[in-house]
GULOGU-472375 format. One record per residue (C-alpha): residue in one letter; x, y, z. Coordinates in steps of 0.02 Angstrom, whole numbers. Example, Ala and Ser with C-alpha at 12.3 -4.5 7.8 and 13.67 -1.06 7.14 Angstrom:
<recs>
REC   code       px       py       pz
REC      A      615     -225      390
REC      S      684      -53      357
</recs>
This chain:
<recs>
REC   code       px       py       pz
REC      X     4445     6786     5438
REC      X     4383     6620     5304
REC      X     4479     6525     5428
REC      X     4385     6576     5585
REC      X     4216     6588     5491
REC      X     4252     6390     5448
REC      X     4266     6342     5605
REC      X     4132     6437     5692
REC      X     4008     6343     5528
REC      X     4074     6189     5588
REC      X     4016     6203     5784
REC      X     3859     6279     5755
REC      X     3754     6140     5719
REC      X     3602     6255     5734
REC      X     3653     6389     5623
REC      X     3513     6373     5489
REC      X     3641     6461     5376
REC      X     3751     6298     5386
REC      X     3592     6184     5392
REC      X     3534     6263     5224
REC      X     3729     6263     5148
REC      X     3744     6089     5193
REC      X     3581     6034     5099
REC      X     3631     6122     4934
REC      X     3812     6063     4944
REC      X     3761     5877     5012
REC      X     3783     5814     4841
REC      X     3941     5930     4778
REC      X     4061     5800     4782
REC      X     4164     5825     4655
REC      X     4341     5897     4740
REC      X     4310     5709     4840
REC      X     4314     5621     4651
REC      X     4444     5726     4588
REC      X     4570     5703     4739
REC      X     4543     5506     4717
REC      X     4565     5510     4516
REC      X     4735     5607     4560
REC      X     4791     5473     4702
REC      X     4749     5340     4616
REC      X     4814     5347     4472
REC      X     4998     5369     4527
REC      X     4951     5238     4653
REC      X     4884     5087     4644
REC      X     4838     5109     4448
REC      X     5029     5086     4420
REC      X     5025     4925     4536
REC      X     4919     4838     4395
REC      X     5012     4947     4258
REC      X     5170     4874     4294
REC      X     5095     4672     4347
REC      X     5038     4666     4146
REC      X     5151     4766     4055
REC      X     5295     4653     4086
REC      X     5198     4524     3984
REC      X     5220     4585     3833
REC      X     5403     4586     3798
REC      X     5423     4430     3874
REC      X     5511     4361     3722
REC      X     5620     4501     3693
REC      X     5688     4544     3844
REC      X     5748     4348     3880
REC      X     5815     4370     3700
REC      X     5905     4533     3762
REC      X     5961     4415     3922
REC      X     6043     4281     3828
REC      X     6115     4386     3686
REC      X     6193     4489     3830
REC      X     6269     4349     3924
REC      X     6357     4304     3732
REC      X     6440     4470     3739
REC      X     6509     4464     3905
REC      X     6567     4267     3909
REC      X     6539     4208     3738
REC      X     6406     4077     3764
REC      X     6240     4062     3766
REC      X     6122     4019     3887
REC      X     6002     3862     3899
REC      X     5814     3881     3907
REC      X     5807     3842     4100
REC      X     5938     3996     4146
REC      X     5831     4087     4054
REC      X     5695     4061     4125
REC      X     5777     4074     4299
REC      X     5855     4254     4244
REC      X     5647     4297     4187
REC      X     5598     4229     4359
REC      X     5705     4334     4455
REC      X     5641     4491     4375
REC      X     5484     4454     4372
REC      X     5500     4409     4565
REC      X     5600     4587     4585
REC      X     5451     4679     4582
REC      X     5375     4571     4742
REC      X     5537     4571     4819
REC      X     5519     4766     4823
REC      X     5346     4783     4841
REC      X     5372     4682     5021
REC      X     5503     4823     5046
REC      X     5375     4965     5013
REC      X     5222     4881     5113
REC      X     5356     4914     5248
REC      X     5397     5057     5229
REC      X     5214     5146     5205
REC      X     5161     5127     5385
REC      X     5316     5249     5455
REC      X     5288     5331     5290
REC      X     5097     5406     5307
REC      X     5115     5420     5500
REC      X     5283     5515     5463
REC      X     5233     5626     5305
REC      X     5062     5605     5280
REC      X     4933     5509     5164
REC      X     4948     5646     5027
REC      X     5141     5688     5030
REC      X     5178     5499     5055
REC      X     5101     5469     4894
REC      X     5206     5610     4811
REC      X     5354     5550     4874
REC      X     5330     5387     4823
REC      X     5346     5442     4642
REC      X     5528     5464     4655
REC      X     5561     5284     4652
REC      X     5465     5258     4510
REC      X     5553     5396     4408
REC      X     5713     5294     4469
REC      X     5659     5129     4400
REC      X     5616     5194     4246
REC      X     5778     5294     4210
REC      X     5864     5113     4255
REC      X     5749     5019     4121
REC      X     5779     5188     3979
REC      X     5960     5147     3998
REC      X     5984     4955     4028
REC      X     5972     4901     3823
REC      X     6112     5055     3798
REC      X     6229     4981     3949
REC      X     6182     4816     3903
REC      X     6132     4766     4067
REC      X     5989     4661     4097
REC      X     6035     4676     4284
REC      X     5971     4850     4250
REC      X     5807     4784     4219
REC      X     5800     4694     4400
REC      X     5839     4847     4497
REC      X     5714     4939     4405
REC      X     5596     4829     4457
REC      X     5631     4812     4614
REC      X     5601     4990     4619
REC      X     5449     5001     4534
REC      X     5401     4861     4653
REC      X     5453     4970     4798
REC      X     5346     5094     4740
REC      X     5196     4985     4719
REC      X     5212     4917     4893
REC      X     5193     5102     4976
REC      X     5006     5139     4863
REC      X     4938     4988     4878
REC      X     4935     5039     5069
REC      X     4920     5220     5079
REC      X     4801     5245     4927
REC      X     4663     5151     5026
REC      X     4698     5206     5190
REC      X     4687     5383     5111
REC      X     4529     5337     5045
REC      X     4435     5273     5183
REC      X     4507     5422     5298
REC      X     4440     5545     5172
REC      X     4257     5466     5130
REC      X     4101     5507     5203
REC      X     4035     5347     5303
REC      X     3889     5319     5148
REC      X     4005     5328     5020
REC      X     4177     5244     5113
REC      X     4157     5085     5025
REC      X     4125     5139     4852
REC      X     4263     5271     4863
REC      X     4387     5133     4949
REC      X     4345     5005     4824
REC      X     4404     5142     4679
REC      X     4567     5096     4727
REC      X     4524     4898     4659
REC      X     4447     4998     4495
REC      X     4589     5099     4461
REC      X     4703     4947     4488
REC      X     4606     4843     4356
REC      X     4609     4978     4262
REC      X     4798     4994     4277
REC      X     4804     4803     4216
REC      X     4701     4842     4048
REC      X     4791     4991     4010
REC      X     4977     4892     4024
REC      X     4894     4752     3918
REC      X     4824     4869     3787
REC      X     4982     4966     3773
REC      X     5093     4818     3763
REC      X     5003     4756     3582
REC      X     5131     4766     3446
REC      X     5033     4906     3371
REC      X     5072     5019     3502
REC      X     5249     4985     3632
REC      X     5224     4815     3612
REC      X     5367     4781     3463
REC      X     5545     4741     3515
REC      X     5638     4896     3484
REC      X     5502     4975     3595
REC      X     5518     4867     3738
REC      X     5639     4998     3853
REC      X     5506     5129     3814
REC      X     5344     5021     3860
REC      X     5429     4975     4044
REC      X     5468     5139     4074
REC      X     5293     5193     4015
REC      X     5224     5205     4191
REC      X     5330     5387     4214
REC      X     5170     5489     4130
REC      X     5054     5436     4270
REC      X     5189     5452     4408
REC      X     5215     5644     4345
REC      X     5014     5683     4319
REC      X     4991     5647     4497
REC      X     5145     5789     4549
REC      X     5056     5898     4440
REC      X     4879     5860     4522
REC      X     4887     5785     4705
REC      X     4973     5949     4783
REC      X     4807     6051     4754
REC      X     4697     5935     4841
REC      X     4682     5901     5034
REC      X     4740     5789     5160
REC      X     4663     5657     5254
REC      X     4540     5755     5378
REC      X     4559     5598     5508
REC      X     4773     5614     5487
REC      X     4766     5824     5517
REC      X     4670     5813     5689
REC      X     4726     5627     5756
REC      X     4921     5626     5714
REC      X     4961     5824     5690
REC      X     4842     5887     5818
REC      X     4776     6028     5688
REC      X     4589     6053     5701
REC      X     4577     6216     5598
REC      X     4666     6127     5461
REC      X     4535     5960     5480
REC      X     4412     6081     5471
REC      X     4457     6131     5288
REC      X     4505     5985     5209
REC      X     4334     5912     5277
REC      X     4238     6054     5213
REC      X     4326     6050     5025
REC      X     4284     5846     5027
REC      X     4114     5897     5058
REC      X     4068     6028     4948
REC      X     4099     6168     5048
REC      X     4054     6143     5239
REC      X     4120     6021     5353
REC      X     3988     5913     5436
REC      X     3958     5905     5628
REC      X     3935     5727     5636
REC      X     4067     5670     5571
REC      X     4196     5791     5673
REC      X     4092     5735     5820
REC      X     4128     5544     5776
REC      X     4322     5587     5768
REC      X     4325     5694     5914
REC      X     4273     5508     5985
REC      X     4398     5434     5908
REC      X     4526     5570     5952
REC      X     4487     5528     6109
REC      X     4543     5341     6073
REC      X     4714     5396     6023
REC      X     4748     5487     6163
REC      X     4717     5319     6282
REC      X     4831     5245     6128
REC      X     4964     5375     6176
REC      X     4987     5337     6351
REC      X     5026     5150     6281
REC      X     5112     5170     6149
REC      X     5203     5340     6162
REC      X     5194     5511     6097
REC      X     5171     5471     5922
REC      X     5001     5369     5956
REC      X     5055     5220     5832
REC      X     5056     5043     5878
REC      X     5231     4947     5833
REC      X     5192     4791     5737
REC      X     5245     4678     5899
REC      X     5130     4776     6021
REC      X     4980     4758     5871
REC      X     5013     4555     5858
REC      X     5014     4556     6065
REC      X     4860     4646     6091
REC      X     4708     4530     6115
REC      X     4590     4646     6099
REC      X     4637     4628     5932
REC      X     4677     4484     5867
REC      X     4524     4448     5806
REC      X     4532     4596     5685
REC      X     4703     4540     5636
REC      X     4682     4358     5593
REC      X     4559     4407     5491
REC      X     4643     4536     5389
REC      X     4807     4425     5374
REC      X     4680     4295     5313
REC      X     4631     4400     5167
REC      X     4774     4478     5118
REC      X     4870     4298     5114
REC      X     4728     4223     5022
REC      X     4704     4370     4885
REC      X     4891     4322     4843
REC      X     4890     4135     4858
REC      X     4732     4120     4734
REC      X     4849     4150     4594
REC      X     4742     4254     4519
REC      X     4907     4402     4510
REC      X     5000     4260     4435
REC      X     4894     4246     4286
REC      X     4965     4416     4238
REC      X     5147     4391     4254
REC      X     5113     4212     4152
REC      X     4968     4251     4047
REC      X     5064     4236     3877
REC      X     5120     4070     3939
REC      X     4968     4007     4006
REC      X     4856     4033     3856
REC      X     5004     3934     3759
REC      X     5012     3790     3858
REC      X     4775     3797     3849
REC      X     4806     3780     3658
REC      X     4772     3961     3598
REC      X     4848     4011     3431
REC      X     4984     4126     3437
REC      X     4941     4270     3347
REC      X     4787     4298     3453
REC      X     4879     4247     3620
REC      X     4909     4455     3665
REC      X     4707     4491     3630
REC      X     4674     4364     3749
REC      X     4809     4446     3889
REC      X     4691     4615     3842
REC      X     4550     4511     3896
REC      X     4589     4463     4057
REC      X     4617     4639     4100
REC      X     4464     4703     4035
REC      X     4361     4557     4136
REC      X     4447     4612     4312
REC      X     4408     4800     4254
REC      X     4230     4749     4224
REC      X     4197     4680     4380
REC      X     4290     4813     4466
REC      X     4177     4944     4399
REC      X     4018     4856     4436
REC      X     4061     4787     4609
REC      X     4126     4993     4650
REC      X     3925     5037     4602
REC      X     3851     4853     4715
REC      X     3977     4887     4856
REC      X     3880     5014     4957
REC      X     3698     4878     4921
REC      X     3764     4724     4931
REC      X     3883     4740     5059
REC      X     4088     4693     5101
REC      X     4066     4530     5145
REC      X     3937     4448     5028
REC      X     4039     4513     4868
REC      X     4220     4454     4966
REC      X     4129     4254     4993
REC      X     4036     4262     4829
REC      X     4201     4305     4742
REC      X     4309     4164     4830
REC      X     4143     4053     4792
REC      X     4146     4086     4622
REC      X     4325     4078     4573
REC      X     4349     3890     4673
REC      X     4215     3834     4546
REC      X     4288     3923     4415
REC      X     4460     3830     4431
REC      X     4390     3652     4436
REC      X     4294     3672     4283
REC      X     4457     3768     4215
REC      X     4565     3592     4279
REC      X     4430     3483     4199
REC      X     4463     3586     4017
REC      X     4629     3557     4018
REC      X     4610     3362     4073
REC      X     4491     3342     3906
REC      X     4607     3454     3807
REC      X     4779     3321     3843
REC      X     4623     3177     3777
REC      X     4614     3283     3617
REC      X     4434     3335     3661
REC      X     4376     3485     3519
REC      X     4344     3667     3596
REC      X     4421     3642     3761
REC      X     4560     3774     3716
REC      X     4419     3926     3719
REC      X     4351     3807     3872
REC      X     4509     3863     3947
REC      X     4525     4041     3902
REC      X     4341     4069     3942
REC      X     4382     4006     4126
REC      X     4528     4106     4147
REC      X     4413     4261     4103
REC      X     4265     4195     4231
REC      X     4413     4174     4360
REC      X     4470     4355     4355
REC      X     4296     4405     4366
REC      X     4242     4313     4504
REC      X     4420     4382     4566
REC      X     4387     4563     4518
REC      X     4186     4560     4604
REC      X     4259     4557     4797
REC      X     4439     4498     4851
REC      X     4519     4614     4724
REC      X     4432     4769     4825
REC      X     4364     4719     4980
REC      X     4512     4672     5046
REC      X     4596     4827     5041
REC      X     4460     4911     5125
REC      X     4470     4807     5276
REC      X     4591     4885     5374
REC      X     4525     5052     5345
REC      X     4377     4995     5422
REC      X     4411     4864     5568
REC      X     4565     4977     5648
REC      X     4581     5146     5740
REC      X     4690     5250     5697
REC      X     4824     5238     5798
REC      X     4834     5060     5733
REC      X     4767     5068     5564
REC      X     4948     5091     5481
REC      X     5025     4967     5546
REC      X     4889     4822     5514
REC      X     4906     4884     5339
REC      X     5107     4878     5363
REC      X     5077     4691     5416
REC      X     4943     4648     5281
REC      X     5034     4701     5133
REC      X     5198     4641     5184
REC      X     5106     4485     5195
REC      X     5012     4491     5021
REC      X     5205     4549     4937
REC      X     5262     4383     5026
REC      X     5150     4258     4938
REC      X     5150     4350     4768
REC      X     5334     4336     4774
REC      X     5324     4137     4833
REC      X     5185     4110     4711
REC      X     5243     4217     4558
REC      X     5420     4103     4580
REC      X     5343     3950     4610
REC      X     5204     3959     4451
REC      X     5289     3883     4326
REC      X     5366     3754     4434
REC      X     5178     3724     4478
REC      X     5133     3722     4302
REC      X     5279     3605     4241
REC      X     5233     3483     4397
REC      X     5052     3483     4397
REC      X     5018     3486     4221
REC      X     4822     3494     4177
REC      X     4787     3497     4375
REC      X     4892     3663     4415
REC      X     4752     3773     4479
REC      X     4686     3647     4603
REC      X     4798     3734     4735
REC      X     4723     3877     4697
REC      X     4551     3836     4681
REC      X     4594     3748     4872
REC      X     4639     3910     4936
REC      X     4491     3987     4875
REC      X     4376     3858     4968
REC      X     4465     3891     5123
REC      X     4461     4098     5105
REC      X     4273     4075     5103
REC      X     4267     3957     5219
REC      X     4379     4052     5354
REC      X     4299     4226     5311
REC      X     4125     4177     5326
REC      X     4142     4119     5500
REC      X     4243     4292     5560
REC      X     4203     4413     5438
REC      X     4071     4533     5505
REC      X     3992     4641     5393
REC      X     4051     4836     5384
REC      X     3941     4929     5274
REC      X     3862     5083     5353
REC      X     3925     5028     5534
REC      X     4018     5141     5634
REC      X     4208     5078     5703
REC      X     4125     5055     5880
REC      X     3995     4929     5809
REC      X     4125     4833     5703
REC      X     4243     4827     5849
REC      X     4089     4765     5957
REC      X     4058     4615     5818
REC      X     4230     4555     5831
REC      X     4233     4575     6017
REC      X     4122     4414     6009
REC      X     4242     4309     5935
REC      X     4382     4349     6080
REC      X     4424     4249     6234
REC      X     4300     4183     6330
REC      X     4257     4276     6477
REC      X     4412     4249     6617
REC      X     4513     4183     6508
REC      X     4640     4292     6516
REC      X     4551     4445     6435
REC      X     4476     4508     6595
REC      X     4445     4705     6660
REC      X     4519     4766     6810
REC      X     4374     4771     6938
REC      X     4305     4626     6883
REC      X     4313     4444     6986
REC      X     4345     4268     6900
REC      X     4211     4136     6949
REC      X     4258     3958     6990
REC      X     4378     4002     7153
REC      X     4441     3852     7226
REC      X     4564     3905     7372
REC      X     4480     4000     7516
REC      X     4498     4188     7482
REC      X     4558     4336     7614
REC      X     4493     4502     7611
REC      X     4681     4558     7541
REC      X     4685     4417     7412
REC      X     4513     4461     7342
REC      X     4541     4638     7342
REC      X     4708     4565     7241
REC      X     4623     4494     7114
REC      X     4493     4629     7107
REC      X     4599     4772     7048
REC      X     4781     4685     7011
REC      X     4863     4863     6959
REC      X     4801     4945     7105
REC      X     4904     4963     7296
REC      X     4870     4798     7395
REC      X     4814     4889     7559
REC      X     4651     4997     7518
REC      X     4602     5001     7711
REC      X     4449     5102     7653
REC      X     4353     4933     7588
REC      X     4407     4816     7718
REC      X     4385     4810     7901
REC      X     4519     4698     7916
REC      X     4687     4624     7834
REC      X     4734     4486     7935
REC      X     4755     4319     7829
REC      X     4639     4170     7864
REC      X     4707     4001     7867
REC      X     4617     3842     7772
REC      X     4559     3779     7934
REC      X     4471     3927     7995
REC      X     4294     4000     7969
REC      X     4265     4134     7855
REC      X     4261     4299     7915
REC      X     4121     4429     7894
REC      X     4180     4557     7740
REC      X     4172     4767     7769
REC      X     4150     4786     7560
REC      X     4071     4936     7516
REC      X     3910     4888     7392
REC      X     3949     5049     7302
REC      X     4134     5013     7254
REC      X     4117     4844     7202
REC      X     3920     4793     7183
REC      X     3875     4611     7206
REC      X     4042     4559     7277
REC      X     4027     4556     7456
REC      X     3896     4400     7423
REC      X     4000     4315     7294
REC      X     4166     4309     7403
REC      X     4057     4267     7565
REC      X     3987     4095     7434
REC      X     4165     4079     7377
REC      X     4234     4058     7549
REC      X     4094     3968     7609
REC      X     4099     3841     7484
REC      X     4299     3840     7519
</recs>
């Protein structure tokens, strides 16, 4: 059988028949590019899809607000309701997209990376049937749900997609392939802004149409995604199914499945099964037992760093404002929405290049250099603005020309590293739920930022990106003491790096087996074997020839410790004692 015949490929490593099939199919990658063109763009494409395309009709949807609320009441509404009835939809979509980061973790360990990502799509063909009909009910409240949905729906890709990705990747390549989630994203963004010109869906009778534009991507991926595989890692560590691993890895990699890399998650197989005794049957780590265990923390802090400070640079913001932002710099009106298309096409310009440097340069030189870049970025940005209020000539395209540079510097590492950093610091028993806890946290900020922006803008005046430009200090700052670098390492090594950064030794961290320097108190034979093993029976009559207690006041007794059970410590609790 092509089943059997698979497998057998797969275990002989010295079959020259699979050597020789493995050479000519090393570079036939192409069902690998294919699956990630299909996930992506129902995934996190339509995450930057719908962030710009909301820009557009800015104006005519608060028109359709206020001319609604004279229908149903017979007034009008003044600017700042207005703007507080824009806010909350705007907002909507982070609201929701906090509710879908929540969701993905039970979602890909319940489903599946692949048929999480398919039925994800069903929100989105929700929101948009909400949007389609909102202008005929003449409900702008219409437009809120929808994008809370649509929000809901970006939440679940923005964490499956990469986690997909980096499950599915060959370690040379997991980067690059990870990082297409960033590209596709930017991409996304471009698209929204190019589609929203008043050439195309960007005029106001078109507005229903261009919101509920993002449908055609949504229903290209149901056509696609079924025909390609699942994620190898998710068959053989959560459903237990080797023979279908086996597949999927050998149609990722052009035909047959390499031994390494089922030897490496054989390893880590093993991993979850020590992870199943902790945490249960289903091998998954709740978020409380993740943000109690030590051994990871260090992992964790760092990826909640990252995620928070991708957010809190306000570099998402731009999108949601950027009509309003290139007002306030001075730029003329009728060339404000080719300057929106430009911001877009600067974050999918570094996206693209950064996807080909990722795999060279490395994770965390492009994630520092990017934070580096954009903190210098927004005080030369603050000191255009402070010379445009004096009147000073050119500063307007001073302005614009920083905002650009800023989503560059944005789109070169944060936009994409970060995303790949869970993939690549947690197992997989854990790995869903530290991207459950990151994204919840990034939909948090977006939604605290995204409300707060104009405030920020209204209160700050010339100096509102100085927060920003602050945070981005402090992200490099933060991550360049932590951050380890991940390309072409192996999960043991990475875990090993941030092993380093843990408790000191005997703080609280210790093995079983292992003895805490720095006793004090005098210690018996029963107390030391205690301490030794503290999980273990407290009368092992095999080690110790005897258990009577010793008081302070007399002399240490002679120890019966076997050298070969615990090496070393029949000298070190003879010193203790002694010096006791």
């Amino acid at each position: 059988m092509q089943n059997a015949g698979t497998i057998f490929r797969c275990q002989d490593v010295n079959d020259p028949d699979v050597n020789q099939r493995k050479n000519a199919n090393s570079g036939s990658l192409r069902t690998l590019g294919l699956t990630v063109c299909s996930a992506a763009i129902g995934g996190t494409f339509q995450y930057g899809y719908n962030i710009s395309v909301i820009n557009s009709p800015t104006n005519y949807i608060q028109r359709f607000i206020n001319d609604t609320y004279w229908e149903r009441w017979g007034t009008g509404l003044d600017a700042p309701k207005i703007t507080l009835v824009w806010t909350f939809i705007v907002s909507a979509f982070s609201l929701g997209g906090l509710v879908g980061a929540i969701l993905a973790g039970p979602m890909a360990s319940r489903f599946g990376r692949k048929h999480t990502l398919l039925l994800n799509n069903s929100f989105l063909f929700a929101s948009a049937a909400l949007v389609l009909a909102s202008r005929w009910a003449r409900s702008f409240e219409m437009i809120v749900a929808g994008r809370l949905l649509v929000g809901v729906n970006a939440g679940v890709s923005m964490n499956v997609q990469p986690m997909y990705f980096g499950e599915s990747a060959p370690k040379h390549l997991r980067g690059a392939v990870a990082f297409s989630s960033a590209v596709f994203t930017a991409f996304g963004i471009f698209l929204g802004q190019v589609v929203g010109l008043t050439e195309l869906l960007g005029a106001e009778v078109l507005w229903p149409y261009l919101l509920a534009s993002n449908a055609l991507p949504g229903l290209l991926q149901l056509l696609t995604l079924p025909w390609f595989p699942e994620s190898p890692r998710y068959l053989l560590m959560d459903r237990g199914d080797r023979e279908a691993c086996v597949r999927a890895l050998a149609r990722l990699r052009g035909g047959v499945a390499p031994p390494e890399e089922l030897e490496e998650m054989q390893q880590e197989m093993q991993e979850m099964q020590k992870q199943r005794q902790q945490h249960g049957d289903s091998g998954s780590v709740s978020p409380w037992a993740l943000l109690r265990d030590r051994a990871l923390r260090p992992q964790l802090r760092t990826v909640m760093a990252a995620s928070s400070a991708m957010m809190l640079c306000g570099n998402d913001s731009i999108y949601f404002y950027a009509s309003y932002i290139f007002r306030e710099a001075g730029i003329p009106a009728a060339k404000v929405q080719y300057a929106c298309v430009g911001t877009g096409l600067s974050e999918f310009t570094a996206a693209v290049a950064s996807n080909l440097l990722i795999e060279r340069v490395g994770r965390r030189r492009l994630l520092l250099g990017g934070y580096g870049m954009m903190a210098c970025f927004a005080a030369v940005f603050t000191l255009a603005l402070v010379l445009q209020s004096q009147g000073v000539a050119g500063m307007p395209y001073l302005s614009m020309a920083c905002v650009f540079t800023y989503i560059l510097s944005f789109g070169i590492g944060p936009a994409g590293v970060t995303g790949i950093l869970p993939a690549e610091i947690f197992d997989q028993a854990s790995r869903p739920t530290a991207y459950m806890i990151a994204g919840s946290l990034m939909w948090i900020n977006l939604l605290l930022v995204g409300m707060m922006f104009p405030f920020i803008i209204a209160g700050l005046g010339p100096f509102c990106f100085l927060p920003f430009g602050g945070v981005c200090v402090a992200a490099a700052l933060y991550l360049g003491r932590v951050l380890p670098e991940t390309k072409g390492r192996t999960l043991a090594e990475i875990t090993a790096e941030f092993d380093k950064q843990g408790p000191k030794a005997g703080k609280g961290n210790m093995e079983p087996g292992t003895l805490e320097l720095g006793v004090v108190c005098p210690l018996t034979p029963l107390k030391a074997l205690d301490r030794l093993s503290p999980l273990k029976p407290l009368t092992p009559p095999e080690h110790v020839s005897s258990l009577e207690p010793l008081s302070p006041l007399d002399p240490p007794t002679p120890l019966d410790v076997k050298p070969e059970v615990f090496p070393g410590i029949k000298e070190d609790l003879l010193s203790n004692n002694q010096r006791g």
